[in-house]
N, C-alpha and C positions, 0 to 999 in steps of 0.2 A: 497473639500473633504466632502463627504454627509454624513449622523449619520448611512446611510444604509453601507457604504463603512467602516467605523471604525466598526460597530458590525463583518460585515462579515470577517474584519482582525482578529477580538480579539476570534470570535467564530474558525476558520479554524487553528488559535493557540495555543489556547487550546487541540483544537483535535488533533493536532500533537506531543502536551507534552502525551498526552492519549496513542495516538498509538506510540509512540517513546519508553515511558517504558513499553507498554502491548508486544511488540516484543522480550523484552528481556525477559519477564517473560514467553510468552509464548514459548520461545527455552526451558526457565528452565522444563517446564513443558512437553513440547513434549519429552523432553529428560528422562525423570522418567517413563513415560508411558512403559508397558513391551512390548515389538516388533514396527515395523515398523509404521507408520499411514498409510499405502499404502491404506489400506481397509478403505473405505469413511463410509460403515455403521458400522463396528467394531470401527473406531476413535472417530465417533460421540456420539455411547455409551460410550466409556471408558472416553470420555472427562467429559460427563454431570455428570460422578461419581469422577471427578478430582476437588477439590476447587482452583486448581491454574489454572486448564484450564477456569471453572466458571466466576473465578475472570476476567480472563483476555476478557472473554466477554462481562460481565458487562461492563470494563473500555472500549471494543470496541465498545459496543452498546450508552455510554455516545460520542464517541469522534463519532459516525454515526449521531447521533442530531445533533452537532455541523457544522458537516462538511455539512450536508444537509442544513444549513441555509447559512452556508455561499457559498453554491452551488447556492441557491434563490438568494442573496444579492450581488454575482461578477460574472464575467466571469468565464467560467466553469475553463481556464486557469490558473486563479489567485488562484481560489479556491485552487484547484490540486496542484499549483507550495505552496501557502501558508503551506496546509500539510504536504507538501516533507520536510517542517523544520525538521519533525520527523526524517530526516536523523541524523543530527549531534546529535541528544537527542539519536537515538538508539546505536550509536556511541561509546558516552561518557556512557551510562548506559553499555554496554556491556561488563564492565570491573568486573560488577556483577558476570557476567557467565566464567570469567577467562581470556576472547579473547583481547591479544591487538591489537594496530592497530599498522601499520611501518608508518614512517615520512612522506613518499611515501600516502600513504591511506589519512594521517589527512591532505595532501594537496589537496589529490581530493573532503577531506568533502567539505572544502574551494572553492574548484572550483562549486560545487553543490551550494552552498549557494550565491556564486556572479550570477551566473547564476539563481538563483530565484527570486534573489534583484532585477536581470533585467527584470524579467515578470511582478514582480509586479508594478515597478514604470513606464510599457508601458503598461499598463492595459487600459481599454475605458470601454463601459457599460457595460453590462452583457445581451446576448436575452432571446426572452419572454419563458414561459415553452411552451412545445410541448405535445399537447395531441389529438393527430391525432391516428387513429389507426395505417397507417402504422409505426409508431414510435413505437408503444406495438410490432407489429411486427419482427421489424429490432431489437430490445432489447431484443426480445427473441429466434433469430437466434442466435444473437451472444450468448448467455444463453449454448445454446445446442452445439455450435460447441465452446467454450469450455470447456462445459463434455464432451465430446469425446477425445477433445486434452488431458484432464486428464485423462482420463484413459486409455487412450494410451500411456499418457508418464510418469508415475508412475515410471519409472528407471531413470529417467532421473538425471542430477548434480543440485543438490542442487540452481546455481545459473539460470539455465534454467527453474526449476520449480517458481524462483521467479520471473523469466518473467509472466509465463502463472497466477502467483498470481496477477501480478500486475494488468493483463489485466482482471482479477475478480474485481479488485478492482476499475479497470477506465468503466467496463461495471455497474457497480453498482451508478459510480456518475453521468453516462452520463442517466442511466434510472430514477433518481432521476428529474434530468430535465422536466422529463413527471407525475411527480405526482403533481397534485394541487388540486383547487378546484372548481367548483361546480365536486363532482364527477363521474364519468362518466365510462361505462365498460373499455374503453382505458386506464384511470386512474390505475384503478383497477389491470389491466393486466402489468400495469410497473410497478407498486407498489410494484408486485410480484417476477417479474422479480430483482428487486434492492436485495430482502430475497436471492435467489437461488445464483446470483451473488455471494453476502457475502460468504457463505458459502463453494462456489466452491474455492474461494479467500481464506477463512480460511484453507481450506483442503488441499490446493496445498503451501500453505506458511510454514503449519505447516510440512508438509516432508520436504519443503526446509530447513528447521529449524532443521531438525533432520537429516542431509547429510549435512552442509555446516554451515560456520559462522554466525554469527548473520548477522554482517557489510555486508559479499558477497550473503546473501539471501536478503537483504533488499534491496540494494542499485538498482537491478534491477527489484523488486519490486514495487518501488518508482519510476522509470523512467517510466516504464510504465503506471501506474495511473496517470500519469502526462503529457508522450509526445500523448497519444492517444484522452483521453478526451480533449487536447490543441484542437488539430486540428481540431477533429469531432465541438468541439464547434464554430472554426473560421468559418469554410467550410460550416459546416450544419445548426448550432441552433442561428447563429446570433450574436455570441460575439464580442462587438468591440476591437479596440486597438487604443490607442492614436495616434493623426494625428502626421506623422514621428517617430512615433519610434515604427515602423515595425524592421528596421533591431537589436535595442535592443530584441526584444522580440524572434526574431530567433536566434540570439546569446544567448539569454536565452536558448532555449531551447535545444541547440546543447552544451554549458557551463556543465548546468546538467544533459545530457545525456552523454556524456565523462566522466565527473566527477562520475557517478552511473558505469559506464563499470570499470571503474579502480577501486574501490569499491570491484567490484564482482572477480577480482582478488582472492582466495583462497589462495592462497600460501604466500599472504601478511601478513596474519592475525595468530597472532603464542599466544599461550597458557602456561606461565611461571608455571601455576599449572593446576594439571590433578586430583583435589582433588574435596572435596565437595563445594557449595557454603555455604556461611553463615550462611543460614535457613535452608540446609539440607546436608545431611552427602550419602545420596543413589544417588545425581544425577549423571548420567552418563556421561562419558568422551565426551569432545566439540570436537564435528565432526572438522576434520581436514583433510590434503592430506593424509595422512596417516595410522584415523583412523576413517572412516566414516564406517557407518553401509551401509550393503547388502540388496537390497530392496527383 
């Protein structure tokens, strides 16, 4: 176990505690906001003048350093599956915004979490970055196709839109891969590409977040940023896996992708108070089967 392997665990750790409680805060927050987030340039203003939306950028843009190094320092998969810890932190903090979980839910956390034990412990080296043009390119196909998908699917269920989040969130670690150094216009162009990602990912998570639970927006969130950049990384960019324990690491990732599908269950996840949170007395009622907002 190399001193590069231990930072890149402790760093993709930390980023998960970051993005685990910035999930919950940011429902609190999407939730205060007056109408819909559907509009991508009305959201972005209303946010920049929100100090909880602010905040919870700050704590994202702390836990995107993090997660970017230990993107350099492991396979793109370990990287990915190490973050997904955020599952069980957004979980447990979710109990913030009033949402519990059924016995049923806290054993699929359980399932997500054995299935990342098993990424990480069939983990191998990590490939070199990629700074090819057609990599700036194929990074920013995927960019645009899905903007498109967002904003065509702005109605969609709360735990659908935390798919197309997620896959904001796995198009941003995979073009991470292509920024280094000496830098170069390819660099440049994925660099970019990683910003727009973010963003499209923040916008589509944050409606998810305001139509659906915390737990059932996440949890398909999190699969995605996790089973997409897996693969592209095995297939494409080089990553290894330890000699035999391939079929650990496809049990990994079939473990917590089950486990994230039962997650996003809705009807699971029930709200014993319909009141304010703690710090505020105006927030609005946690989206439920029942009582989600009209896009």
């Amino acid at each position: 176990m190399t001193s590069g392997f231990v930072l890149g665990i402790a760093a993709a750790l930390v980023a998960a505690l970051l993005f685990g409680l910035g999930a919950v805060v940011q429902a609190h927050a999407v939730r205060r906001l007056d109408g819909s987030p559907t509009n991508l340039r009305a959201f972005l203003v209303s946010s920049a003048r929100d100090p909880w939306t602010v905040g919870v950028v700050v704590a994202y843009l702390l836990g995107f350093v993090l997660h970017a190094v230990a993107i350099w320092l492991l396979p793109l998969y370990l990287a990915q599956a190490a973050v997904a810890m955020s599952l069980p932190v957004t979980a447990i903090a979710s109990t913030v915004v009033h949402e519990r979980l059924t016995p049923m839910h806290w054993w699929a956390v359980a399932v997500v979490v054995v299935g990342l034990v098993l990424l990480s412990v069939g983990s191998g080296d990590p490939g070199d970055l990629v700074v090819h043009v057609w990599f700036a390119v194929a990074v920013w196909a995927g960019a645009v196709a899905l903007a498109l998908a967002g904003w065509r699917g702005t109605g969609l269920s709360g735990s659908s839109l935390g798919w197309l989040g997620g896959l904001g969130y796995a198009g941003s670690a995979i073009a991470v891969r292509g920024v280094g150094t000496p830098v170069t216009v390819a660099i440049v162009v994925a660099a970019a590409a990683v910003a727009v990602y973010g963003v499209l990912a923040f916008w589509l998570y944050s409606i998810a977040l305001d139509r659906a639970p915390v737990s059932a927006s996440t949890a398909p969130l999190i699969v995605g940023e996790t089973f997409v950049p897996a693969v592209i990384g095995v297939l494409l960019l080089g990553d290894g896996v330890r000699p035999g324990w391939w079929p650990a690491v496809v049990a990994g990732l079939v473990l917590s992708t089950a486990g994230a599908i039962l997650l996003s269950n809705e009807d699971g996840v029930r709200s014993p108070v319909a009141g304010a949170t703690p710090s505020s007395s105006d927030r609005a009622p946690r989206p439920g089967p029942r009582s989600r907002r009209s896009s």
